[in-house]
C-alpha positions as CSV (number, residue, x, y, z in Angstrom):
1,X,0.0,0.0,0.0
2,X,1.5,3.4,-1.1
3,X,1.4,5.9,2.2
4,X,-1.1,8.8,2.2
5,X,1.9,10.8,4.2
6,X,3.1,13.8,1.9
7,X,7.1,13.1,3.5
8,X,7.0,9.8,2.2
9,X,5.7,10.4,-1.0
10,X,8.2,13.0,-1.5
11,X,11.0,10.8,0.2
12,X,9.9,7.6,-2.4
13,X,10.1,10.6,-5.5
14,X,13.2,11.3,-4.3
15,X,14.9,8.0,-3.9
16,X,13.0,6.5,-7.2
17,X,15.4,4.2,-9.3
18,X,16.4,6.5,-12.4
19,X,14.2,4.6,-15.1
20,X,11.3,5.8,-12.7
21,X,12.6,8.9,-12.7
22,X,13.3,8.9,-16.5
23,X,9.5,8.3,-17.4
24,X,8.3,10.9,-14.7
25,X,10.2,13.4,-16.8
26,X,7.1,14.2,-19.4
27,X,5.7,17.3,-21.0
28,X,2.7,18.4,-23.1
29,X,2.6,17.5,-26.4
30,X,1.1,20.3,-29.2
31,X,1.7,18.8,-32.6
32,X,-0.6,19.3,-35.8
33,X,0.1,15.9,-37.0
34,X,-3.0,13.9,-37.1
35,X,-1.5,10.7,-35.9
36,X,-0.7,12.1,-32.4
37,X,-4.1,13.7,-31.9
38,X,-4.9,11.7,-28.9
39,X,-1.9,12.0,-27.3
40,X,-1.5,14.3,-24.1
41,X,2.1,13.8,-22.7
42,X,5.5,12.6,-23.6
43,X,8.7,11.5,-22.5
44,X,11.3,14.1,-23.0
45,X,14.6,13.6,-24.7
46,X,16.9,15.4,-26.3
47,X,16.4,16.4,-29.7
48,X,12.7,17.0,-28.6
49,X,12.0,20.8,-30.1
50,X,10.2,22.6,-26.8
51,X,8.8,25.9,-26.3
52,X,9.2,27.4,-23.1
53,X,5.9,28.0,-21.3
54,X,6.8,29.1,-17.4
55,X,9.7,31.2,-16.1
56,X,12.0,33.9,-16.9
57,X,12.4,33.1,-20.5
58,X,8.8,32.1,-21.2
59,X,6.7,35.3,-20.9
60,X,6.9,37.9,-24.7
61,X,6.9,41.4,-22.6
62,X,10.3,40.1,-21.1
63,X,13.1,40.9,-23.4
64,X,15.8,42.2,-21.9
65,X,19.5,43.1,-22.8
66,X,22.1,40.5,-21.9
67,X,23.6,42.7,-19.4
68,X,20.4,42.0,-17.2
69,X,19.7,38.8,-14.8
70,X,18.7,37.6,-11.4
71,X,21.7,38.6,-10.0
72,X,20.6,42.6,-10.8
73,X,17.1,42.0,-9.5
74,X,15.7,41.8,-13.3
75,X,14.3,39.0,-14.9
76,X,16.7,36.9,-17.7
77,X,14.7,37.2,-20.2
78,X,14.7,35.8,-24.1
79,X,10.8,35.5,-24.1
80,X,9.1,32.3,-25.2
81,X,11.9,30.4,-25.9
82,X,11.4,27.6,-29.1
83,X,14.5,25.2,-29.5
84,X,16.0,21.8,-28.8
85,X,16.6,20.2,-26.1
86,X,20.1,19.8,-25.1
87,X,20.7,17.9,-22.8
88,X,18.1,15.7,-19.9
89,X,19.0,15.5,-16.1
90,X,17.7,12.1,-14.8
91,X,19.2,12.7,-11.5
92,X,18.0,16.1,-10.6
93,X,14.9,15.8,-13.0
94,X,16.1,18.7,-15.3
95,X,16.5,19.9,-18.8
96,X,18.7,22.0,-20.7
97,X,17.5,24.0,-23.9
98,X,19.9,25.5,-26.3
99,X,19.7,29.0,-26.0
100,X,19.0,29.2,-22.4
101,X,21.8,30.6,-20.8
102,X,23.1,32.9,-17.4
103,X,26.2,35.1,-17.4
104,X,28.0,33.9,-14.2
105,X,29.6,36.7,-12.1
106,X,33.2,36.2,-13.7
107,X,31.6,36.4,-17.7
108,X,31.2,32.3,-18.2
109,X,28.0,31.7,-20.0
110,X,25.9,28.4,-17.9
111,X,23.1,26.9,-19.2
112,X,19.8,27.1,-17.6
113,X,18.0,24.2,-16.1
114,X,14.4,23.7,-16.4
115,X,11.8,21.8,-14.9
116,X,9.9,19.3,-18.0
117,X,6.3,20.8,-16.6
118,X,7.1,24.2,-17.8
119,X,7.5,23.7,-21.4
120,X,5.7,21.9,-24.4
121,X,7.1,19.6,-26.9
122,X,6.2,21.0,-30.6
123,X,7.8,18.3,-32.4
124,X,9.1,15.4,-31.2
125,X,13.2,13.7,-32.2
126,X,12.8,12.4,-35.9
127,X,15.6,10.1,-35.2
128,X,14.3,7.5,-33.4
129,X,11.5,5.4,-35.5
130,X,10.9,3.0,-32.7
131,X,10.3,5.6,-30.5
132,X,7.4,7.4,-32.9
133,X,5.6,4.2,-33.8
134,X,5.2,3.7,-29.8
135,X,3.8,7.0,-29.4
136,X,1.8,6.8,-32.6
137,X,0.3,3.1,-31.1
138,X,-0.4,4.5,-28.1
139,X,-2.5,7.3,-29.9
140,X,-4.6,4.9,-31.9
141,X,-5.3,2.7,-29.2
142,X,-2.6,-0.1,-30.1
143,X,-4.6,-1.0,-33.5
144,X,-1.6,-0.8,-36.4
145,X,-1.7,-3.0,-39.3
């Protein structure tokens, strides 16, 4: 029986095996393609084109100049970010987007990390067949000739 007490449940999320972990990582998925009409959510991994829906570099009235960030009491900025993903934190539960970067305080450029819940997948890794047909299955209710 899984407990009803919100410490363990975070405790278990915390010390889930990293395949667990792996499949919580999902976002929305907003594609035109007709064959993936019925599906809500998917995994993400890198290749995955996202747009950035929550946070600093999600909202269009926040452009700002590169010489602004958190550091200065400003918001980051680069609004409604659409690219790639770049890179996918199991551990931590993370992902990196190209483009989404901080200037440290000695100059260095560091990427961002962002949580999978605040973006949307737009169109999903082309590189991986197996991986579509799944998701395409799953949308059709498992009925592929």
């Amino acid at each position: 029986m899984v407990s009803k007490k919100a410490g363990k449940q975070r405790m278990s999320q915390r010390d889930a095996p990293t395949h667990v972990k792996r499949k919580r990582m999902r976002a929305r998925l907003v594609s035109d393609d007709p064959d993936l009409r019925q599906v809500r959510s998917v995994t993400i991994r890198v290749g995955d084109e996202v747009e950035v829906t929550r946070g600093d570099f999600s909202h269009p009235n926040s452009v700002k100049s590169d010489s602004r960030g958190k550091r200065l009491g400003q918001p980051r900025g680069r609004a409604g970010v659409k690219a790639k993903v770049a890179s996918v934190d199991t551990k931590r539960g993370l992902i990196f987007v190209d483009g989404l970067t901080q200037t440290t305080a000695d100059g260095k450029e560091e990427a961002v990390p962002v949580n999978p819940s605040n973006v949307i997948v737009t169109k999903l890794f082309e590189g991986d067949p197996v991986r579509i047909k799944r998701i395409v299955d799953r949308s059709t209710g498992g009925d592929s000739e």
